[in-house]
C-alpha positions in Angstrom: 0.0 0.0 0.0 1.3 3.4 -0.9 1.8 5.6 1.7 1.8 9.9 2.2 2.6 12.4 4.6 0.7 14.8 5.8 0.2 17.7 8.5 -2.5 18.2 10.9 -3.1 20.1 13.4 -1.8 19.2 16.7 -4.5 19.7 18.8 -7.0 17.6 16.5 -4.3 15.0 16.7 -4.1 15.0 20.9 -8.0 15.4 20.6 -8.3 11.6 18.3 -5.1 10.2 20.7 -7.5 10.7 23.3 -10.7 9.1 22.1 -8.4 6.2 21.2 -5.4 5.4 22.9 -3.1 2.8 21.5 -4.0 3.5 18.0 -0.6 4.7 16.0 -2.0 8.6 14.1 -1.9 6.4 11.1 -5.2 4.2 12.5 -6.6 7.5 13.9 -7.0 9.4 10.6 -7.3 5.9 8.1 -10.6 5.5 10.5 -11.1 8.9 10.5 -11.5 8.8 6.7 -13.3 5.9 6.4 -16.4 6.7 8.8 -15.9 10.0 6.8 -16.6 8.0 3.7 -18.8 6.2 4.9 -21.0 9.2 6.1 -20.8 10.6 2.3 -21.9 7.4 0.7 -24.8 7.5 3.1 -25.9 11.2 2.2 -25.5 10.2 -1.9 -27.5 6.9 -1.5 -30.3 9.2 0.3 -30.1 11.8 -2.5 -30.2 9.0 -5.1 -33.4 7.2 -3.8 -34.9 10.1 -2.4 -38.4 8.9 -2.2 -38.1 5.9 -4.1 -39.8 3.8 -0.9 -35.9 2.9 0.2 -36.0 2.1 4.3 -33.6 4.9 5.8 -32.4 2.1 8.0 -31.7 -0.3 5.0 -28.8 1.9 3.9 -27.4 2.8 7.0 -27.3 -0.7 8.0 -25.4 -1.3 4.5 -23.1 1.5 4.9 -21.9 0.1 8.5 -21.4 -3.4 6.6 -19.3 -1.7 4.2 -17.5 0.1 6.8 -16.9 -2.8 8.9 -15.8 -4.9 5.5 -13.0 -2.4 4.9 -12.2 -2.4 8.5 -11.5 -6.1 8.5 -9.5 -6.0 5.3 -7.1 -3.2 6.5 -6.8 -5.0 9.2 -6.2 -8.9 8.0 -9.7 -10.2 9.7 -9.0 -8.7 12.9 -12.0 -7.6 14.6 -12.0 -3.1 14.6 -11.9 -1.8 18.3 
């Protein structure tokens, strides 16, 4: 996997280190940007069905699957924390 550096700011770093301690800042933002993701997929399948009689719950349910699938990829089948 290719890799990049980046630069954030330090408080938002301490702020993530805090809500999970013992993740590396690469785990912190990689999750970071994959709930982001995973938000913005949400808010296009809503615009895209509008009201095309699609349960709500039916794609938030799939978007957490999808989340939880790329979890466990990154991660080699380890369970996310």
């Amino acid at each position: 996997m290719a890799t990049t550096n980046v630069e954030i700011d330090n408080e938002l770093l301490v702020r993530l280190r805090e809500r999970a301690p013992g993740k590396s800042d690469r785990e912190l933002l990689e999750d970071l940007a994959t709930v982001t993701l995973g938000f913005e997929t949400i808010q296009r399948a809503r615009q895209r069905t509008g009201d095309a009689g699609v349960d709500q719950r039916e794609i938030e349910d799939e978007a957490v699957r999808v989340v939880r699938e790329h979890r466990r990829r990154r991660t080699g089948g380890q369970p996310a924390a």
